[in-house]
C-alpha positions as CSV (number, residue, x, y, z in Angstrom):
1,X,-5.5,44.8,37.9
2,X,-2.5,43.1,35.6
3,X,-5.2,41.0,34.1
4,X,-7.6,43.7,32.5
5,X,-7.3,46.2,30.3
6,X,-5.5,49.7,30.5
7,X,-6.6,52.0,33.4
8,X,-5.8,55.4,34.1
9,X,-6.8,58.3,36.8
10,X,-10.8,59.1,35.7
11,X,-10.6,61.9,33.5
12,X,-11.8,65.1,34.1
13,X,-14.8,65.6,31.9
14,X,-16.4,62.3,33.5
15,X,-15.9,62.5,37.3
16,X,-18.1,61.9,39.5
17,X,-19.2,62.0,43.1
18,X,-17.4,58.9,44.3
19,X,-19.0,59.3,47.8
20,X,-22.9,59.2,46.5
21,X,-21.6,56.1,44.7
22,X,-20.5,54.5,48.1
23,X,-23.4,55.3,49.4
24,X,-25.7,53.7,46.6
25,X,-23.6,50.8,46.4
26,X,-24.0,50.5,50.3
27,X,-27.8,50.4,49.7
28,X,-28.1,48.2,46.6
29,X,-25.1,45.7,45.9
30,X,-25.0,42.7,48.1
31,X,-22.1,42.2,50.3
32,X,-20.8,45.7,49.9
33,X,-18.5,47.0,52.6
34,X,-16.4,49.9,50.9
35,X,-13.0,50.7,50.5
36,X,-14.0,51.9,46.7
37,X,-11.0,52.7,44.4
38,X,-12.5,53.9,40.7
39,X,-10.3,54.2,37.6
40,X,-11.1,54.8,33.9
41,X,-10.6,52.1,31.4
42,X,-8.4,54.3,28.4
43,X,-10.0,52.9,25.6
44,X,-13.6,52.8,24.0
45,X,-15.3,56.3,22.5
46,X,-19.2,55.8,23.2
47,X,-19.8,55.0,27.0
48,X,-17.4,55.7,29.5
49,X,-16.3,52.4,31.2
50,X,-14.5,52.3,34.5
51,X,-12.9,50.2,36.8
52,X,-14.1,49.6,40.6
53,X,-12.9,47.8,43.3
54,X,-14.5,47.7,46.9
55,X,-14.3,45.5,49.5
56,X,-17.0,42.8,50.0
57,X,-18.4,40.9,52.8
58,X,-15.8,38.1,53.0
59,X,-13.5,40.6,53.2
60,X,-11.8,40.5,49.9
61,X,-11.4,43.3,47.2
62,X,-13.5,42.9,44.3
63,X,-13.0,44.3,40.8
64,X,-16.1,45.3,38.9
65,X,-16.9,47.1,35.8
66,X,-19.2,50.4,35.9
67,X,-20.4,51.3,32.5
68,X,-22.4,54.8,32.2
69,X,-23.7,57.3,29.7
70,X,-21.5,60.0,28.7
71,X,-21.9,63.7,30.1
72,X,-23.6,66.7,27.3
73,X,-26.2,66.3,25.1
74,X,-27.1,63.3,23.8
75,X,-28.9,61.5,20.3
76,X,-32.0,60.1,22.1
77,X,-31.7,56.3,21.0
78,X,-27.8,56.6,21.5
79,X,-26.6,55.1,24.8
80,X,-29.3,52.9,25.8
81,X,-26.9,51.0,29.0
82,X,-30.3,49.9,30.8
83,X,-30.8,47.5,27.2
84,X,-27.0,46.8,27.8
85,X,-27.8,45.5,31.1
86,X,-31.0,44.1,30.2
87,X,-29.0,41.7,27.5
88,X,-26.5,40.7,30.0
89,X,-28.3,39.6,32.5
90,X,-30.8,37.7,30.5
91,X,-27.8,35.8,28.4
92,X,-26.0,35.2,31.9
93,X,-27.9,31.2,31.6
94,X,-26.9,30.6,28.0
95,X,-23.7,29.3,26.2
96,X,-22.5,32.6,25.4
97,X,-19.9,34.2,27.9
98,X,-20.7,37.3,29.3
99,X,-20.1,39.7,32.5
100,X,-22.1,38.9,35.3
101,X,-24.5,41.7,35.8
102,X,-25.0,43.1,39.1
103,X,-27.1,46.3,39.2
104,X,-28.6,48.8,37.1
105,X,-28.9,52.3,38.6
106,X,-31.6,54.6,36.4
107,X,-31.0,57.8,38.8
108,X,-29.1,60.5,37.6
109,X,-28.8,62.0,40.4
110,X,-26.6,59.4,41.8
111,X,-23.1,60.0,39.6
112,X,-25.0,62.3,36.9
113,X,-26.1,59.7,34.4
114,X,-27.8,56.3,34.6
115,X,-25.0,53.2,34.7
116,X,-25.0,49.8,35.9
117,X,-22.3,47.4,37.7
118,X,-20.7,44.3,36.3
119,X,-17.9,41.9,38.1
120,X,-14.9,42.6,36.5
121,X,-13.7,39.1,34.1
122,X,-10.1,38.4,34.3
123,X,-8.3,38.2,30.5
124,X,-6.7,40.1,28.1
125,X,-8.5,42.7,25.5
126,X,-6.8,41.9,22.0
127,X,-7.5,44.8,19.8
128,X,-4.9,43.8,17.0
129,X,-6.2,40.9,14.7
130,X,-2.6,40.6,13.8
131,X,-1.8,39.1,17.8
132,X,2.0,39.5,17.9
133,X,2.2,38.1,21.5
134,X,0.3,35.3,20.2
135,X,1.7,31.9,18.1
136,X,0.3,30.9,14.8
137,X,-1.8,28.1,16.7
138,X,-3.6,30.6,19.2
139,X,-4.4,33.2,16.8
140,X,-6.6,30.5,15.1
141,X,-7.6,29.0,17.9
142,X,-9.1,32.8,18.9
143,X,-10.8,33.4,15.7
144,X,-12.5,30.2,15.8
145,X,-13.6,30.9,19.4
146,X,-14.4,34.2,18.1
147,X,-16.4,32.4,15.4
148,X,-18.4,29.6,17.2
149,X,-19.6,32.3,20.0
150,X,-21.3,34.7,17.3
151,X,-22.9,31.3,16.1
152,X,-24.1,30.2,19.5
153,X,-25.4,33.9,19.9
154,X,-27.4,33.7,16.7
155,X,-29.1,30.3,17.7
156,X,-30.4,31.9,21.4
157,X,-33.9,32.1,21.3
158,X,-34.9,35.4,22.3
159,X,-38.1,34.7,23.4
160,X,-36.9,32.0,25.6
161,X,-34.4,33.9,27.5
162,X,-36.9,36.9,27.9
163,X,-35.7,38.9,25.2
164,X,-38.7,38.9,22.7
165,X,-39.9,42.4,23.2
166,X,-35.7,43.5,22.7
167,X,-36.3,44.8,19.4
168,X,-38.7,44.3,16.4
169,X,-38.8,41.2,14.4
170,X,-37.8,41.7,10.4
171,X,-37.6,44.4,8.6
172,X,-33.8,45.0,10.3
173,X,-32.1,46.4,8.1
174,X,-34.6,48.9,6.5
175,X,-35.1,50.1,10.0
176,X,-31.5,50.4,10.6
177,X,-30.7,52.1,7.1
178,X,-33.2,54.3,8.2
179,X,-32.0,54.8,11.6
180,X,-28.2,55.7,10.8
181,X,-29.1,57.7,7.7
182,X,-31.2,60.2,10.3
183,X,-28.3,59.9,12.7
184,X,-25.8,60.8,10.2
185,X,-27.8,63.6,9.1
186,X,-28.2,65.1,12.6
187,X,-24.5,65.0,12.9
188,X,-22.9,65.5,9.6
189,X,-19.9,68.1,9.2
190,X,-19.2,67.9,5.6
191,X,-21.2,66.4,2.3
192,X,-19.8,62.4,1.5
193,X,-21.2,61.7,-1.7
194,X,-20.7,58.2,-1.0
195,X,-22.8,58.3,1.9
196,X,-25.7,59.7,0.0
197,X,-25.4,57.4,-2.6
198,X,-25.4,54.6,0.1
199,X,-28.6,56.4,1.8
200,X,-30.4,55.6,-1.8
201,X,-29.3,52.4,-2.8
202,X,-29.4,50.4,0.3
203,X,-32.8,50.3,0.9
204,X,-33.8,49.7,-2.9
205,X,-31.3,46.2,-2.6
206,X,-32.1,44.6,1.0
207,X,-32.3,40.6,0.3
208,X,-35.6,39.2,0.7
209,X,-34.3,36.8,3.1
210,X,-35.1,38.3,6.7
211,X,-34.3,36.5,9.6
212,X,-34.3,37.5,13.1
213,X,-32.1,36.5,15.9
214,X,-30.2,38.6,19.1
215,X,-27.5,40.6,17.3
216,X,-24.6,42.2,19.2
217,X,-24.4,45.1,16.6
218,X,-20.2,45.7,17.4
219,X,-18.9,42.0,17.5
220,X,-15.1,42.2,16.8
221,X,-12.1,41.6,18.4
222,X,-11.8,44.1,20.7
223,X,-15.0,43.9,22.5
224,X,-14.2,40.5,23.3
225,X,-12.1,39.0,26.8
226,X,-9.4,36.2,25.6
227,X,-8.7,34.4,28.8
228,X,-6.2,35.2,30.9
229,X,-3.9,32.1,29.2
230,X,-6.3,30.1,27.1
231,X,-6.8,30.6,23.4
232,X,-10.6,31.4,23.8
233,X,-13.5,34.1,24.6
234,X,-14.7,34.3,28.5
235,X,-16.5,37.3,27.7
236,X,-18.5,39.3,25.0
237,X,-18.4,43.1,26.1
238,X,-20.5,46.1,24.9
239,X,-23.7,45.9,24.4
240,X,-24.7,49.2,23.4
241,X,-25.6,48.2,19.7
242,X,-27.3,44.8,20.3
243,X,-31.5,44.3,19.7
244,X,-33.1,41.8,17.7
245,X,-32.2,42.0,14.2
246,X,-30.7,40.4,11.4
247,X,-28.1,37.5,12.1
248,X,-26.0,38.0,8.4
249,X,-25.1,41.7,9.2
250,X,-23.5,40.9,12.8
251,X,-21.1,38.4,10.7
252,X,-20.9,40.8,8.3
253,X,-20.0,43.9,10.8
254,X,-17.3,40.8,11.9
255,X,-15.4,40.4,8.8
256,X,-15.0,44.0,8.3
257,X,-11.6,43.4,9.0
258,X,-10.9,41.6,6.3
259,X,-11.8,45.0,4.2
260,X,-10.1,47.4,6.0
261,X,-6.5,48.1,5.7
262,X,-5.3,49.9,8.4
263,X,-4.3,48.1,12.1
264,X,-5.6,47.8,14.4
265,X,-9.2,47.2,13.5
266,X,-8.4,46.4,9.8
267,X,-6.2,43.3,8.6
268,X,-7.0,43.1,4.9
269,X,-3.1,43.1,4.1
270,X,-1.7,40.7,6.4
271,X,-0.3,37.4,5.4
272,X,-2.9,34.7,6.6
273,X,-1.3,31.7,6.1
274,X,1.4,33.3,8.0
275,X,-0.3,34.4,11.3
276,X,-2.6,31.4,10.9
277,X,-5.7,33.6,10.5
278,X,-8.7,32.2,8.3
279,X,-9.4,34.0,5.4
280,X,-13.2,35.6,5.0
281,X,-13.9,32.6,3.1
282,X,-12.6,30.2,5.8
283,X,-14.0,32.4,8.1
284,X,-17.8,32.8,7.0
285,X,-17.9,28.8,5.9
286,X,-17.0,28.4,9.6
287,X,-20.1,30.2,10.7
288,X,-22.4,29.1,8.4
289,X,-21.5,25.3,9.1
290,X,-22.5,26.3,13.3
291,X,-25.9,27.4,12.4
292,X,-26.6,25.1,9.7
293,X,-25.9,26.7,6.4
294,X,-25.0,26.1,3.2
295,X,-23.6,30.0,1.9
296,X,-24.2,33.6,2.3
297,X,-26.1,35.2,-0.9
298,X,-25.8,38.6,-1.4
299,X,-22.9,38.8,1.0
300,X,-21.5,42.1,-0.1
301,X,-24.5,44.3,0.9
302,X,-24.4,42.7,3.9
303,X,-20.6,44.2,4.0
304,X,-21.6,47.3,2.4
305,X,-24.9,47.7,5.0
306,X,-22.1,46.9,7.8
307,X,-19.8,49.6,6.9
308,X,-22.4,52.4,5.9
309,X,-23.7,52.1,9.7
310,X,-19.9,51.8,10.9
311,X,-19.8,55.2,8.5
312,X,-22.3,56.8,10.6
313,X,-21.0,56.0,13.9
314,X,-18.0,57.4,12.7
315,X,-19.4,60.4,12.2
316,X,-20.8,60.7,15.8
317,X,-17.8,59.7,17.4
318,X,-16.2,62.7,15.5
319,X,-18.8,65.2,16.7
320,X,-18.9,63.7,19.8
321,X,-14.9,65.1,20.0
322,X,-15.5,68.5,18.4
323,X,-17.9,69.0,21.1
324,X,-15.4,67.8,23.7
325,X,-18.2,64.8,25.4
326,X,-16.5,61.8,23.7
327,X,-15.1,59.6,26.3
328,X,-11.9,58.9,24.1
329,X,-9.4,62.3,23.0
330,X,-8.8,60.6,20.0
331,X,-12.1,61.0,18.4
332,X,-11.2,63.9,17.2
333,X,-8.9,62.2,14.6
334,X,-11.7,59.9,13.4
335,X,-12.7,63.3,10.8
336,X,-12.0,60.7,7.7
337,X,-13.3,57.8,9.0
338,X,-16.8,58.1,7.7
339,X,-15.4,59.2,4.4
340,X,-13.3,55.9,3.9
341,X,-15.5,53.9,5.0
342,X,-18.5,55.2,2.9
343,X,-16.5,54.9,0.0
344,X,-15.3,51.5,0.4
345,X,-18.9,50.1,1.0
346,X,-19.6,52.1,-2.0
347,X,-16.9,50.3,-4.5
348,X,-18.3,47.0,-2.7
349,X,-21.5,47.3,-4.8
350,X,-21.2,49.7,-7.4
């Protein structure tokens, strides 16, 4: 288990009957003999991720990843893991590195809420852009990887690997402007002028350029698996946000970082040159020369859209906590969250 990320005892709020999951797994995974140890992964706040190991038919242990909605009442297009699944499997024959995907499980009554199976994919979970365990030549080496897999992402054709009917085409990000504004007002907890100015401009400015590509919707750092001693990306990991959309605001959701001050997520006041990270600009020319283009216009709503939605998630997370269903205990500290980041994507276009 050394080469995953932190586990602990399952927590209380989201155990479950391990002996129904024997039993289903007995029926429905290949090669399944037993012996099944389950733990919680300690980190992510949206759907609780844990790992299992159980002995297979050769008679080996083998590790797996179990990814589930969360317990209490939920926002009806929140915590969609059957599309999570669904994207998975049907990118497991393309370029771009992902879990194998072994079983989706749509009964409740199983473990309480719908989840599906994974094998587990050795490596290390790097949340801090900043790397100190890493030299100045991996930490590029990473963020190019990092780059050139959102490129080959963008340039899957969805219809091709069976995921034309994943979302709608165009129209993204006035559906998704939409979308988080209604979510945000479901859960808010205090007025953010900043948001409501952002829930007014935003879809008066979208860019009349409107592609549409698979998007991952929370492509950073963290939700990526660094192999175990390579400088490079063996897996991309939750897929709870992805659909077909708009391929500028998945980079732009990717250089957030480069906006936000505060580690781990943020990086905007580290020494580049130092660490050997590429600056935005660096950064975006990279990506723009994989999938053939010459710039980014309007780049800052696309950094403003990013962080507006990033606002409203935020928010959920938050109320997620003060309702005591989030899957992390520190959501409850994320209260200024949707404030700062409103406000930043605010100043980005005002």
């Amino acid at each position: 288990m050394s080469t995953y990320a932190n586990t602990v005892p399952v927590m209380e709020r989201h155990r479950f009957d391990n002996a129904s999951l024997d039993r289903y797994l007995r029926q429905h995974l290949e090669a399944y003999r037993g012996g099944l140890e389950v733990r919680q992964f300690d980190s992510g706040h949206s759907n609780p991720t844990f790992f299992v190991a159980a002995e297979m038919a050769d008679g080996k242990r083998h590790d797996f990843v179990l990814r589930k909605k969360p317990p209490g009442k939920l926002v009806a297009s929140a915590h969609q893991v059957d599309r999570e699944f669904r994207v998975i499997a049907a990118l497991a024959g393309t370029d771009v590195p992902v879990a194998p995907a072994r079983l989706l499980c749509t009964d409740d009554s199983v473990i309480g809420q719908m989840f599906y199976l994974m094998e587990a994919v050795p490596g290390r979970i790097l949340i801090d852009a900043a790397m100190p365990g890493q030299s100045r030549e991996e930490r590029a080496a990473i963020f190019d990887s990092m780059n050139d897999v959102l490129a080959r992402l963008h340039k899957v054709d969805p219809v091709k690997v069976g995921l034309g009917d994943y979302g709608r085409h165009g129209q993204y990000i006035a559906r998704q402007v939409a979308r988080w504004s209604k979510q945000y007002a479901e859960l808010k907890t205090e007025d953010i002028p900043a948001m409501d100015k952002l829930s007014a401009w935003l879809p008066e400015n979208i860019p009349a350029e409107d592609p549409t590509t698979i998007v991952h919707g929370d492509y950073r750092l963290g939700n990526l698996i660094v192999h175990p001693t390579e400088a490079r990306i063996v897996a991309v990991l939750d897929w709870e946000l992805s659909t077909l959309g708009h391929p500028l605001c998945d980079v732009a959701y990717n250089c957030l970082g480069y906006h936000l001050p505060d580690p781990p997520h943020g990086f905007a006041k580290v020494d580049f040159d130092r660490l050997g990270l590429p600056t935005e600009q660096d950064y975006v020319a990279a990506y723009c020369r994989r999938t053939g283009r010459q710039s980014i216009a309007h780049w800052n709503y696309y950094l403003a859209f990013s962080l507006y939605r990033l606002a409203a998630i935020a928010q959920g997370v938050y109320r997620r906590g003060l309702q005591g269903n989030s899957s992390n205990p520190e959501s409850i500290k994320m209260s200024r969250s949707a404030r700062e980041r409103a406000e930043l994507a605010w100043s980005l276009v005002s």
